[in-house]
Backbone as a printed PyTorch tensor [residue, N CA C, xyz], in Angstrom:
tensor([[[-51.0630,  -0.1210,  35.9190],
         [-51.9260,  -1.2310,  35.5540],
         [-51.0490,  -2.4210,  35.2010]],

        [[-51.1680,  -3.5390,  36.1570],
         [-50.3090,  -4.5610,  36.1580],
         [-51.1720,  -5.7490,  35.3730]],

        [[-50.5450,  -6.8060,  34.0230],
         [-51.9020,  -7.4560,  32.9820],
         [-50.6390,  -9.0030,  33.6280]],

        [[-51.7060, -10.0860,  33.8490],
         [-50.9330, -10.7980,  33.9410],
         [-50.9320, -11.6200,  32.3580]],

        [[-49.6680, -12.9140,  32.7930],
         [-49.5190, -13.5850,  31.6430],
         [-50.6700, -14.1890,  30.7000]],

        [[-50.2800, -13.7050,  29.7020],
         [-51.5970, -13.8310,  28.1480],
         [-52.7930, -13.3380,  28.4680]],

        [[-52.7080, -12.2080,  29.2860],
         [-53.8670, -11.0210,  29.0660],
         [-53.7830, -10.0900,  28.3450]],

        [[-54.6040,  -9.7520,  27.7350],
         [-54.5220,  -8.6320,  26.4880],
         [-54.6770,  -7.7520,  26.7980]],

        [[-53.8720,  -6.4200,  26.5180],
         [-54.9490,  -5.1500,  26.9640],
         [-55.9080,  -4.6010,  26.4550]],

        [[-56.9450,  -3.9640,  27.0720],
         [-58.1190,  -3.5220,  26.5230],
         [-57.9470,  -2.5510,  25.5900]],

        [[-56.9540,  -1.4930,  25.5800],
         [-56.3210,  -0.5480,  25.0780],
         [-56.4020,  -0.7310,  22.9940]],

        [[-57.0240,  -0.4470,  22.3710],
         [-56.6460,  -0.7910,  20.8510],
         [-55.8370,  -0.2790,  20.4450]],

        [[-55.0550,  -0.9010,  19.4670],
         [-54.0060,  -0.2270,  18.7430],
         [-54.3750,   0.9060,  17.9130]],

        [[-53.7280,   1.8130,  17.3860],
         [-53.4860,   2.7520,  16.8730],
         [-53.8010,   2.3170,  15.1350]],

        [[-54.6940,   2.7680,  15.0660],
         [-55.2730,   2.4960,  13.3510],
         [-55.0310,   3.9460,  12.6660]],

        [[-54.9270,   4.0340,  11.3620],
         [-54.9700,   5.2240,  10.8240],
         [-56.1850,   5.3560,   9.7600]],

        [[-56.7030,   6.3130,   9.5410],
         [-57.8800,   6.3100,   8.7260],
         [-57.6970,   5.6560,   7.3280]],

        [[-58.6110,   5.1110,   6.5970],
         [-58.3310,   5.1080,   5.2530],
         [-57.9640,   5.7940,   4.4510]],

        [[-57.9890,   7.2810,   4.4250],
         [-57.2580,   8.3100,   3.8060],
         [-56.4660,   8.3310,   3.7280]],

        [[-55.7540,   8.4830,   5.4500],
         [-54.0410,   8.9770,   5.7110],
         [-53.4990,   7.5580,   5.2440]],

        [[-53.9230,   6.2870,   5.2460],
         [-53.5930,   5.1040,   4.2580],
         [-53.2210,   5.3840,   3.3030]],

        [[-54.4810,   5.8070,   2.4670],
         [-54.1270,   5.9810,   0.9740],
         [-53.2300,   7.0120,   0.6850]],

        [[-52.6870,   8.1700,   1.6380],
         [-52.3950,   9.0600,   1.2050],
         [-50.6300,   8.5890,   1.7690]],

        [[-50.3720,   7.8770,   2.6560],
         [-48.9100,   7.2870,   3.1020],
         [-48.5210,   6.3050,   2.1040]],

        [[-49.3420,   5.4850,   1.3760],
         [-49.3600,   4.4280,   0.2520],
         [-48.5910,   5.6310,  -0.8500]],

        [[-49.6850,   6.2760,  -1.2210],
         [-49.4700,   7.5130,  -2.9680],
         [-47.8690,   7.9970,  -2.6790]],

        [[-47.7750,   8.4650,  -1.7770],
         [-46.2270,   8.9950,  -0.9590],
         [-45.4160,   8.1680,  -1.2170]],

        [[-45.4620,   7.2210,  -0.4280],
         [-44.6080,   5.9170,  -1.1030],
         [-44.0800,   5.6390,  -2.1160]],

        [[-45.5970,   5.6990,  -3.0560],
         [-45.0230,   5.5210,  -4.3570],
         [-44.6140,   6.4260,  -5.3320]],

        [[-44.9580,   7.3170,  -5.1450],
         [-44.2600,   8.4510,  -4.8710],
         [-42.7580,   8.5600,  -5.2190]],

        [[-42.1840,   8.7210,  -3.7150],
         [-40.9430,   8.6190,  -3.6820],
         [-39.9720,   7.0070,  -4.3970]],

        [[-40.7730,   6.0640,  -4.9290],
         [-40.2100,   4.9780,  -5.4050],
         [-40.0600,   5.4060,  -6.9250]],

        [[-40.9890,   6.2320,  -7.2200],
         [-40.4260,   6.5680,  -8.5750],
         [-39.9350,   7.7070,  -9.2710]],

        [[-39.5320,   8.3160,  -8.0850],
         [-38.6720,   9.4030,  -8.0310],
         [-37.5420,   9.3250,  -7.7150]],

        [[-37.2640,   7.5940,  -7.1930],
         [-35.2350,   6.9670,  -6.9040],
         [-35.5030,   6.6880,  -8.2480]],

        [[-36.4170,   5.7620,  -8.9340],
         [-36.4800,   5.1700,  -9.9620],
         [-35.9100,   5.8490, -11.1520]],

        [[-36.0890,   7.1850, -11.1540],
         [-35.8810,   7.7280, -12.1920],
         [-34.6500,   8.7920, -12.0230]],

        [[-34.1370,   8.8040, -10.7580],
         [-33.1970,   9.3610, -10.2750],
         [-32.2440,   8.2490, -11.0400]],

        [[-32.2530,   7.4610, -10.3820],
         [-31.2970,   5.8200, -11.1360],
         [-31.1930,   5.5940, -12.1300]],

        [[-32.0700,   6.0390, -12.9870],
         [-32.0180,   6.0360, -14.6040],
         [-31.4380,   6.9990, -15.4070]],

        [[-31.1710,   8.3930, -14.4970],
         [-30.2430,   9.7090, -15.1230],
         [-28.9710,   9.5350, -14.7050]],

        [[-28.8480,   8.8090, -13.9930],
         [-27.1920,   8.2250, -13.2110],
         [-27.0180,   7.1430, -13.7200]],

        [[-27.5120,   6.0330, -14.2650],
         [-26.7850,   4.7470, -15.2860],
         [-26.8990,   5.5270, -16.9690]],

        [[-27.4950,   6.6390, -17.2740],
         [-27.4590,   7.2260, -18.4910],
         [-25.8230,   7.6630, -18.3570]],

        [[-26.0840,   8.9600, -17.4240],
         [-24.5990,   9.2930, -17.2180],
         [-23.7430,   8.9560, -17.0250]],

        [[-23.4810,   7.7230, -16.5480],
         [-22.1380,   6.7100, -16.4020],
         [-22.0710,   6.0140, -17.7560]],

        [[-23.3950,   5.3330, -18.0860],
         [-23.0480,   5.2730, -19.7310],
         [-22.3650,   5.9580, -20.9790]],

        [[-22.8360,   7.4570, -20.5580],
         [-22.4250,   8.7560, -21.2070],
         [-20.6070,   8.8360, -21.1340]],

        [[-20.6270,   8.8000, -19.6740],
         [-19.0950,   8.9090, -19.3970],
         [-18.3070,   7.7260, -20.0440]],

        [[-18.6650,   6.6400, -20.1180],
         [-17.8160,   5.3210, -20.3670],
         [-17.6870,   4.9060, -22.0440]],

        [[-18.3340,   5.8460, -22.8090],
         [-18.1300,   5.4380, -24.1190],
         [-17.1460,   6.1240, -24.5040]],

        [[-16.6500,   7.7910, -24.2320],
         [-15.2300,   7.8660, -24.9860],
         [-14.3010,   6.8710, -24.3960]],

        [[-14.4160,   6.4240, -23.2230],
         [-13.1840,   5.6520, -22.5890],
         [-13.0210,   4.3410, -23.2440]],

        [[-13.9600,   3.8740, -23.6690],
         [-14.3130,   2.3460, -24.5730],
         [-13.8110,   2.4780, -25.9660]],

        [[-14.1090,   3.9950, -26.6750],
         [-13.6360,   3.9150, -27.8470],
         [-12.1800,   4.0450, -27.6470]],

        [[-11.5270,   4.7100, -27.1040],
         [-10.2760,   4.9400, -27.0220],
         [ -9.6650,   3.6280, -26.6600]],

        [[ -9.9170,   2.9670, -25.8800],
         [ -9.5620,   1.2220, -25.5040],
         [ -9.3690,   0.6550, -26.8570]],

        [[-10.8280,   0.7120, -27.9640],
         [-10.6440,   0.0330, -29.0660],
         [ -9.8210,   0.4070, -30.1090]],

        [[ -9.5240,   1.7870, -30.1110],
         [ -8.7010,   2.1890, -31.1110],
         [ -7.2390,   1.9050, -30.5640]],

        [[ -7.1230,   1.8710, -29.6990],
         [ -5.6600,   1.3840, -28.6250],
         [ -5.3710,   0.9490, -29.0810]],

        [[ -6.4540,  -0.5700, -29.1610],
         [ -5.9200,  -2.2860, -29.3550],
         [ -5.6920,  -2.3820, -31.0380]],

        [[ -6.5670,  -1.5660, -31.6800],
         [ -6.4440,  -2.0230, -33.4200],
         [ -4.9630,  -0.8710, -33.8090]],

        [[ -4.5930,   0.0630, -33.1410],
         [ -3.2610,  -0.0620, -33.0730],
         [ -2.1090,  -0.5600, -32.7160]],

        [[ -2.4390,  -1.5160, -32.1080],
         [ -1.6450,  -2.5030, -31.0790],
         [ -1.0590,  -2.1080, -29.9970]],

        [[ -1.4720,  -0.3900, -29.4970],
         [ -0.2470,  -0.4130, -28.4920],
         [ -1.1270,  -0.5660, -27.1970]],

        [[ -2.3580,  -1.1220, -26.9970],
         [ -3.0140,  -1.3800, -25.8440],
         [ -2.3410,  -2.1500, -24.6460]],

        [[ -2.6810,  -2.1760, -23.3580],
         [ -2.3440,  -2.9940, -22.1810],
         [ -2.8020,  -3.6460, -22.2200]],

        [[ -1.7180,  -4.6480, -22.1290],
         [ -2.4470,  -6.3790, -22.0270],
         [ -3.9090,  -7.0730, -21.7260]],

        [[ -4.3530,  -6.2230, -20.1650],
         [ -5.6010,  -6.7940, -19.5420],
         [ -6.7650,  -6.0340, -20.3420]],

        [[ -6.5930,  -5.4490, -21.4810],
         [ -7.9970,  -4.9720, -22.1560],
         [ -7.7670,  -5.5000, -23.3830]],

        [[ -9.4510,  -6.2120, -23.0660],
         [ -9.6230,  -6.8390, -24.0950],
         [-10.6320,  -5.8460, -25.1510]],

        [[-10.5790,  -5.8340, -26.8440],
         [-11.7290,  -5.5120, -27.2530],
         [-12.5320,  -6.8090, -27.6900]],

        [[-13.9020,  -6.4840, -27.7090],
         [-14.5080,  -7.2110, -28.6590],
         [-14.8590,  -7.4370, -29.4860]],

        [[-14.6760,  -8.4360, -30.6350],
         [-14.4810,  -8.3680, -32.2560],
         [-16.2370,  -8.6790, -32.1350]],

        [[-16.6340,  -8.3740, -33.3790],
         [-17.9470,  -9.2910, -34.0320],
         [-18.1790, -10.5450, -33.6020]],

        [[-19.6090, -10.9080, -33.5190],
         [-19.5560, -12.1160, -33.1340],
         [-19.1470, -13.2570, -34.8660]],

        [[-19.3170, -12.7940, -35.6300],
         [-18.0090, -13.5300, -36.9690],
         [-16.9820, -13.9980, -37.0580]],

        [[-16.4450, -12.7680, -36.2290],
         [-14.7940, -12.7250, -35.9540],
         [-14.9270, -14.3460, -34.6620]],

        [[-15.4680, -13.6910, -33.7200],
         [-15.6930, -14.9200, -32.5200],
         [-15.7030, -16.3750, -32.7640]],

        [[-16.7940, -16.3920, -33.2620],
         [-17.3840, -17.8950, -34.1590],
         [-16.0240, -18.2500, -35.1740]],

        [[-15.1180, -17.7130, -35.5610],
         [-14.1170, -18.2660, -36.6700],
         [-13.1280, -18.7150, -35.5690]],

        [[-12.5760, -17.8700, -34.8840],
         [-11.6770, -18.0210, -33.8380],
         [-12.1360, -19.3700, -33.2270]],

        [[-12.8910, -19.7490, -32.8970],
         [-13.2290, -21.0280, -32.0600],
         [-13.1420, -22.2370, -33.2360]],

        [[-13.7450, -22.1930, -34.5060],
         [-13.0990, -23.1850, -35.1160],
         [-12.0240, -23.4310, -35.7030]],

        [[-11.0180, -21.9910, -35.3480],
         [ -9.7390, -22.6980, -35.6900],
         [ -9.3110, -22.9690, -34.4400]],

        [[ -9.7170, -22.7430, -33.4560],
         [ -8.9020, -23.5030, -32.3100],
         [ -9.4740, -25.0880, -32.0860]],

        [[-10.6190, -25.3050, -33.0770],
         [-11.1390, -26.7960, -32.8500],
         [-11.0760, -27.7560, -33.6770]],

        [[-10.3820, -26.8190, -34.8410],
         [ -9.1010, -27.6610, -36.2070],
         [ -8.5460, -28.3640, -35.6670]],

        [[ -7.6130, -29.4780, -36.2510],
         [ -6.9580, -30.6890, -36.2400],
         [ -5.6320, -29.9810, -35.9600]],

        [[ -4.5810, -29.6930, -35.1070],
         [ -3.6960, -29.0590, -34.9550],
         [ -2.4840, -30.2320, -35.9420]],

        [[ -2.3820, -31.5240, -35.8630],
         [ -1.4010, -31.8920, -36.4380],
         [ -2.3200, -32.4100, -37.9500]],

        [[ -1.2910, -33.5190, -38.6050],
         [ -1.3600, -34.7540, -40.1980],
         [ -2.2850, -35.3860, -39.1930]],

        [[ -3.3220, -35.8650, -40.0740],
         [ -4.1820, -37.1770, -39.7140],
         [ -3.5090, -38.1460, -40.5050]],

        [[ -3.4220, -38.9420, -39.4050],
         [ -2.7760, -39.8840, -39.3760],
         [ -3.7820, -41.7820, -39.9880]],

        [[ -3.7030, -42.2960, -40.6570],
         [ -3.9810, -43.5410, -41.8370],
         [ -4.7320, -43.9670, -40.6100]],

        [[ -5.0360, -44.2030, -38.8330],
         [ -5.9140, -44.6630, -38.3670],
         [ -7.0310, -44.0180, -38.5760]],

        [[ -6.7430, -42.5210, -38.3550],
         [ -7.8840, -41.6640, -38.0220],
         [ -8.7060, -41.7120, -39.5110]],

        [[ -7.5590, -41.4910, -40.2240],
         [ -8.9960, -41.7710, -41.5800],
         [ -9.5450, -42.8280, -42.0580]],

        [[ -8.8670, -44.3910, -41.2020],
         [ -9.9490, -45.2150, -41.1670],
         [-11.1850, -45.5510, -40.3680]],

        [[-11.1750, -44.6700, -39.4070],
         [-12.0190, -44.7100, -38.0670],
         [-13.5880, -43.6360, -38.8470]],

        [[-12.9070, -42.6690, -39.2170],
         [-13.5470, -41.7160, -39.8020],
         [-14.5120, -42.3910, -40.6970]],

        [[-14.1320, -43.1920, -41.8720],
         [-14.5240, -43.5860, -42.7090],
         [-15.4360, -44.6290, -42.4750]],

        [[-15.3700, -45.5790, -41.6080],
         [-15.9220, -46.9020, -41.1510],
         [-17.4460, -46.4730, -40.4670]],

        [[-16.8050, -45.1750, -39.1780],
         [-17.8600, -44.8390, -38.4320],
         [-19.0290, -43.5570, -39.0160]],

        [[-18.7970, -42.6610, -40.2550],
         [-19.4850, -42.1670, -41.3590],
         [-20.9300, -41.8390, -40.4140]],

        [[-21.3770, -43.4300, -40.9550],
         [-22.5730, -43.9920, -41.1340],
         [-23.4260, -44.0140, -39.5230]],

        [[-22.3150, -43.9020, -38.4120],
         [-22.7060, -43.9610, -36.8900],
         [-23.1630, -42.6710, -36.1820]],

        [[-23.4660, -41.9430, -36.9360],
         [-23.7140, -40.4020, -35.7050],
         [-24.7810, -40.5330, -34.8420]],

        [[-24.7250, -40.5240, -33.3520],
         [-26.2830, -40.7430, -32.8380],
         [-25.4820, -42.5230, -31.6320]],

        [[-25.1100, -42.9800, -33.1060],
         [-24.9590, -44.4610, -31.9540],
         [-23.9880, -44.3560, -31.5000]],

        [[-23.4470, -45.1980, -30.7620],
         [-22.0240, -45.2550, -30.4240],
         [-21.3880, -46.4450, -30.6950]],

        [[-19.3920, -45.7150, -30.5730],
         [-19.0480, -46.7870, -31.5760],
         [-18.0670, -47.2960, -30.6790]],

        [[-17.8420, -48.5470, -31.1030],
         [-16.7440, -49.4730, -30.0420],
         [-15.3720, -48.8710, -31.0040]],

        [[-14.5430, -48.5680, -30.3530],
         [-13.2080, -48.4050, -30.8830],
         [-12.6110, -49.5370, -30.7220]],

        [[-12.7320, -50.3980, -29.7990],
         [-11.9810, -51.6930, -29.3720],
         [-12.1400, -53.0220, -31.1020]],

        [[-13.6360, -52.7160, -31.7860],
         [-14.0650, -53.4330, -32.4600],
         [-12.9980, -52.6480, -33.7920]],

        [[-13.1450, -51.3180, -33.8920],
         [-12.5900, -50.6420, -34.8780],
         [-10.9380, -51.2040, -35.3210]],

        [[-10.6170, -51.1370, -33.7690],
         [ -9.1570, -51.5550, -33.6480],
         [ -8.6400, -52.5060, -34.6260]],

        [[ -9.4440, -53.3010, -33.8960],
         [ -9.1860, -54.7330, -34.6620],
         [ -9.7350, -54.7450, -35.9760]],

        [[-10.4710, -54.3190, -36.6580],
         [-10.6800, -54.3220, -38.1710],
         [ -9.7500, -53.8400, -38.5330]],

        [[ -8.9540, -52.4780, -38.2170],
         [ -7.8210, -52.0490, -38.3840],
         [ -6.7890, -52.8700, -38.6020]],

        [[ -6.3770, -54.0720, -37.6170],
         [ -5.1850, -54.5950, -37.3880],
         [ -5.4900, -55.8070, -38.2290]],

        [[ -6.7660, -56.1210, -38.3260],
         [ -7.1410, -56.9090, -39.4390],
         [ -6.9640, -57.0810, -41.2230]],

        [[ -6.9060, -55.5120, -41.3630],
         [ -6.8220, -55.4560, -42.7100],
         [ -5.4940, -55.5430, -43.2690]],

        [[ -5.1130, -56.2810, -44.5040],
         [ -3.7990, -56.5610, -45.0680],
         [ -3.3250, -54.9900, -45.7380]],

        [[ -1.9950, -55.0860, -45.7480],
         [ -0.5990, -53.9060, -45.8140],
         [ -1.2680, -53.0670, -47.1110]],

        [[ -2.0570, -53.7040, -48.3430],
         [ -2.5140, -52.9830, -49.5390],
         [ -3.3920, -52.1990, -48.9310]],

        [[ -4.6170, -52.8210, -48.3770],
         [ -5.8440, -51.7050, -47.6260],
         [ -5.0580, -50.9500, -46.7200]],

        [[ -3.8600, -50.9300, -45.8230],
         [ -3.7230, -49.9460, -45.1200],
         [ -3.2640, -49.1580, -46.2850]],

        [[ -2.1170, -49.5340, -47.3060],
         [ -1.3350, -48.4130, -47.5330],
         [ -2.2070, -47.3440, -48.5670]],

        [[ -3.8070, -47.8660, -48.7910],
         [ -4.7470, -46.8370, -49.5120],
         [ -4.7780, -45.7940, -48.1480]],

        [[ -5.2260, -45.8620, -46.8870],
         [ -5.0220, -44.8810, -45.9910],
         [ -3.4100, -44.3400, -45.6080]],

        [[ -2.8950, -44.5010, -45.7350],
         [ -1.2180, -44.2440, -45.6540],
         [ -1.4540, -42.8760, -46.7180]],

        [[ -1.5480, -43.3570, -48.2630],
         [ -1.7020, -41.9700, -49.3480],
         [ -2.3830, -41.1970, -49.1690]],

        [[ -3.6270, -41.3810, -48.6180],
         [ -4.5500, -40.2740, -48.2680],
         [ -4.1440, -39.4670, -47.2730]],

        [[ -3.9070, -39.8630, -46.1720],
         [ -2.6170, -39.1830, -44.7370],
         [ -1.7720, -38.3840, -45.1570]],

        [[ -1.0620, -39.0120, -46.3770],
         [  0.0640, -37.8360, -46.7390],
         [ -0.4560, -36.5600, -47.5270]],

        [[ -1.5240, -36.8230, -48.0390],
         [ -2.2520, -35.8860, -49.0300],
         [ -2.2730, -34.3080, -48.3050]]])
């Protein structure tokens, strides 16, 4: 039986009852939650396996003789301190900075011309600087 171009065949497709539907659907799901829970006794067990190996890492490091590329992780306390001493003032503040500091106080939110600061700076006579000079050395 020869159909020419964009003739359909009379022939219907292959339907399956509503049953064997419902019953290829239930199967389905079925087997989806039977990986499901397969997957969940295998990330238990790898969990299972990976905690003596983690404690032993941490007791490594708080003895110090750990390998370099393992890190532990402290508290997030410990964390949060570590970052503000790395965001401390590493050197002396220096008689500008604590006049900049002092002037701009009052500015959080706006912004401030340093160019204007400058010059109040270079403006003020040797007595007003040398009150920021003592405080610098403090």
């Amino acid at each position: 039986l020869m159909l020419a171009a964009g003739v359909r065949s009379c022939v219907p497709a292959f339907t399956a009852s509503p049953s064997m539907q419902l019953r290829t659907v239930k199967q389905a799901s079925a087997k989806m939650a039977a990986a499901k829970a397969k997957k969940a006794v295998l990330l238990k067990q790898k969990k299972a396996a990976e905690k003596p190996k983690l404690a032993l890492k941490a007791k490594a490091l708080k003895a110090g003789n750990a390998p370099k590329n393992v890190q532990y992780e402290e508290g997030a306390a410990a964390r949060k301190a570590s970052l503000e001493e790395k965001r401390s003032p590493s050197g002396p503040v220096n008689p500008f900075n604590l006049f900049v500091q002092q002037t701009t106080s009052g500015n959080k939110g706006n912004k401030i011309d340093l160019k204007k600061v400058a010059a109040e700076w270079k403006a003020l006579g040797e007595g007003q600087k040398q009150k920021y000079r003592d405080q610098a050395k403090k």
